[in-house]
N, C-alpha and C positions, 0 to 999 in steps of 0.2 A: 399568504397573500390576501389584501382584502377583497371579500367580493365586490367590494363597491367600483372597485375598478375595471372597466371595460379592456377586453384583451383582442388586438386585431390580428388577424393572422393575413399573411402574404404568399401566391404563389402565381410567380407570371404575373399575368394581368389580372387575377383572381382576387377580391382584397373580402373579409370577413371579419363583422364585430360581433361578438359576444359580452352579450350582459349580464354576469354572475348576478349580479344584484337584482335583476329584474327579471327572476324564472329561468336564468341560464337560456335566455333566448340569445338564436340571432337577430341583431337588431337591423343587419346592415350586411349585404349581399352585392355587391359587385364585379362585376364584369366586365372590362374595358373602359372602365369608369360609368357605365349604366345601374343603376339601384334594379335590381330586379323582385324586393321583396315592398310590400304594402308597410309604411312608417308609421310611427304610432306606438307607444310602451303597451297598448293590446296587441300590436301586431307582431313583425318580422317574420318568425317560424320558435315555438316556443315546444317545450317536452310536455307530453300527454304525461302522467304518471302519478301515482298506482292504478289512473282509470283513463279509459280512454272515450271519447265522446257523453252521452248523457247517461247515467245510472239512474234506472227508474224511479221514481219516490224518494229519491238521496235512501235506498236503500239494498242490501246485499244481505247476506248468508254464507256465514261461512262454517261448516259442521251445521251444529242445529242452533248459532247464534245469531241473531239476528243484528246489524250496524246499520246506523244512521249517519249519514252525511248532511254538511250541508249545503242545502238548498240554494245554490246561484245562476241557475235558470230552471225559474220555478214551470211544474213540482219537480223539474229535476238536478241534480249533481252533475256538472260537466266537468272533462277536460281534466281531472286529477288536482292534486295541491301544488305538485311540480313547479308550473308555471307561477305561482304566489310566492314561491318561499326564494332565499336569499342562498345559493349554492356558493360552495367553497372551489375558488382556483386550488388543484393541486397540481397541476404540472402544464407548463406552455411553454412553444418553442416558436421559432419562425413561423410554423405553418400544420404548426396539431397544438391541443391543448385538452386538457382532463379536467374534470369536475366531477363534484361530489354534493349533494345533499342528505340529510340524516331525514324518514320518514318517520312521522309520532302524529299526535295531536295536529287538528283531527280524524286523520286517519288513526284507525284503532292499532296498530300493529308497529314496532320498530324495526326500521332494518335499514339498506344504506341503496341510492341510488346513483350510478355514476353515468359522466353522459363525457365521449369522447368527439372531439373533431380530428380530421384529417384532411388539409386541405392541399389538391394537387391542380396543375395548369389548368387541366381540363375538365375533372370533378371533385365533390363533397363525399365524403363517409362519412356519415353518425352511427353513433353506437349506444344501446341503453344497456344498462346490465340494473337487475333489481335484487337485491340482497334480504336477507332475513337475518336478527340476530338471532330470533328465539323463537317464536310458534310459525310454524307455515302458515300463510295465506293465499287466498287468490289476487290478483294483478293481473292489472296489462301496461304496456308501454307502446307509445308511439312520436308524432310528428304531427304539427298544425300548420305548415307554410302559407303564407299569404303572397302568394306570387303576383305581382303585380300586372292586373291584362295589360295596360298600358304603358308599359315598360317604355317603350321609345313613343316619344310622344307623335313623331310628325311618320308613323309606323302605323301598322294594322295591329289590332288587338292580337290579342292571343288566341292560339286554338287550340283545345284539345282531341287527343287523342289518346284511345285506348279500346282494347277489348277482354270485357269483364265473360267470366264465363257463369254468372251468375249475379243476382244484384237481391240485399237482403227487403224483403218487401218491409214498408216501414207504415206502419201502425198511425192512425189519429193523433196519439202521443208522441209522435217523432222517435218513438222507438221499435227495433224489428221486431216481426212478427214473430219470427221461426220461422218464417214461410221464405224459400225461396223460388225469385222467379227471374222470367227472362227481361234483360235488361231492357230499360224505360227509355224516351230519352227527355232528355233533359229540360229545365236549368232542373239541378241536384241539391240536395241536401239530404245524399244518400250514400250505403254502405254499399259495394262490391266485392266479388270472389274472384280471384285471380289464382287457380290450383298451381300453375306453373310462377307464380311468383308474381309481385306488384312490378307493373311493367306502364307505364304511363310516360306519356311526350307533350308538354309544351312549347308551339311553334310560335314564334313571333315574325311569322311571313317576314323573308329575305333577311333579316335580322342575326336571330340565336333559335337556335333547337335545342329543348334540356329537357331528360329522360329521369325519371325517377324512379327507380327499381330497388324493389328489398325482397329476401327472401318469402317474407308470410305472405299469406292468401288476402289477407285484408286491406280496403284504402277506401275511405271515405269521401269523395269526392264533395265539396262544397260550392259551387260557380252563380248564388242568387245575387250577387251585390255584384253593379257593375265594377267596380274597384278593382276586384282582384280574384284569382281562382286555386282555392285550395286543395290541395292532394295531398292526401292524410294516410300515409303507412301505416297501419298499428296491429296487432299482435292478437286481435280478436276485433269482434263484432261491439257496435255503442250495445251497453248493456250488459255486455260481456260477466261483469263481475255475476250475476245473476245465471246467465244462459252459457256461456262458455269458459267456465274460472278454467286457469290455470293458477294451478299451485306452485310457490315457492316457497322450497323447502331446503331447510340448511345444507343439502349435496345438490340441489338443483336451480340454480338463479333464472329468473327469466332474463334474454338477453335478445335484441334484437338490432339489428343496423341496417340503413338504409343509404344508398350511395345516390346520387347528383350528377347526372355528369352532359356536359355542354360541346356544340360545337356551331362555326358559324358557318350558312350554306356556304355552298362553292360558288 
């Protein structure tokens, strides 16, 4: 199937576009006919992958080699190739749908990345899985939602809520220190630790409540632009490639999912 073709999926009142063609984002999120995601071919909620937030100097190590990225928000590497590249539909139905991009140039290393949805009445499941054909490397994968504060316009902004059991202290360069400390508060454009799993709620006072929970410790919370508030599951810490690789290696893929799920007050 082409990727050029946007694929929607339906359940209940739940309606979801995906963009093969444009980073295999969601482009288009709704809810009872409400858009609940920030519009824009930057925005919706796009795949972190093979990196997740900034890579220091667009640069990593892997054994004793040293890679170069590049540089698109300078001096650093964000957000992975994922989101640039043009992913292949391989399998959609009413209300799930699979895709596939092949990782290369310029990322140093081949291998396959697949990103699944599963859409139900009441919530979202994504799923990353990262493949290796041939040398292991390190990786991470995650999510960049751009949930929109103002989702209902004649409504109260949104509000979050959560409790991080750690928040990674972030450096001059927008990158973590190593240092953890007790959580700040806000506006963010920061990392958190959640040991018992990424657990976070966006309320739209009397509206919708929508919880965003995945099994890893990690979520990057983003809320400086009034527009919209991002809550970022990902599989390691911004930097990660550097301070906490995980390796995939031909018996071990990285693979992580994050579920969505919605309810309107009583």
């Amino acid at each position: 199937m082409s990727s050029e073709e946007n694929i929607r999926l339906i359940a209940g009142d739940a309606e979801l576009t995906v963009t093969p063609g444009n980073g295999c984002r969601i482009s288009s999120f709704r809810v009872a006919g409400t858009e609940l995601l920030r519009q824009g071919e930057r925005y919706g909620c796009f795949p972190m992958v093979p990196w997740c937030g900034r890579t220091g100097n667009g640069r990593f190590r892997s054994g004793g080699v040293e890679h170069r990225l590049p540089v698109n928000d300078p001096p650093h590497a964000i957000h992975g190739t994922g989101r640039d590249t043009a992913w292949r539909t391989a399998r959609t139905g009413r209300a799930e749908a699979v895709f596939t991009c092949e990782l290369g140039e310029p990322w140093p290393y081949t291998g396959l990345v697949t990103q699944t949805f599963a859409l139900n009445e009441d919530s979202l499941t994504l799923q990353l899985g990262v493949e290796t054909y041939d040398d292991s490397f390190p990786a991470q994968a995650g999510w960049h939602p751009w949930f929109l504060r103002h989702a209902f316009p004649d409504g109260k902004g949104a509000r979050l809520d959560f409790v991080p059991d750690w928040q990674e202290e972030r450096g001059p360069d927008y990158l973590p220190t190593g240092r953890r400390i007790g959580p700040m508060p806000g506006p963010w454009d920061d990392c958190f630790g959640m040991e018992d799993g990424v657990d976070v709620t966006l309320t739209w006072p009397e509206r919708l409540e929508l919880t965003v929970k995945s099994r890893t410790e990690w979520v990057v919370v983003y809320d400086e632009q009034e527009e919209a508030i991002c809550v970022e599951p990902q599989s390691g810490p911004p930097n990660g490639l550097n301070t906490h690789p995980r390796l995939v290696t031909p018996i071990d893929p990285l693979e992580i999912s994050t579920t969505w799920s919605w309810r309107r007050p009583a």
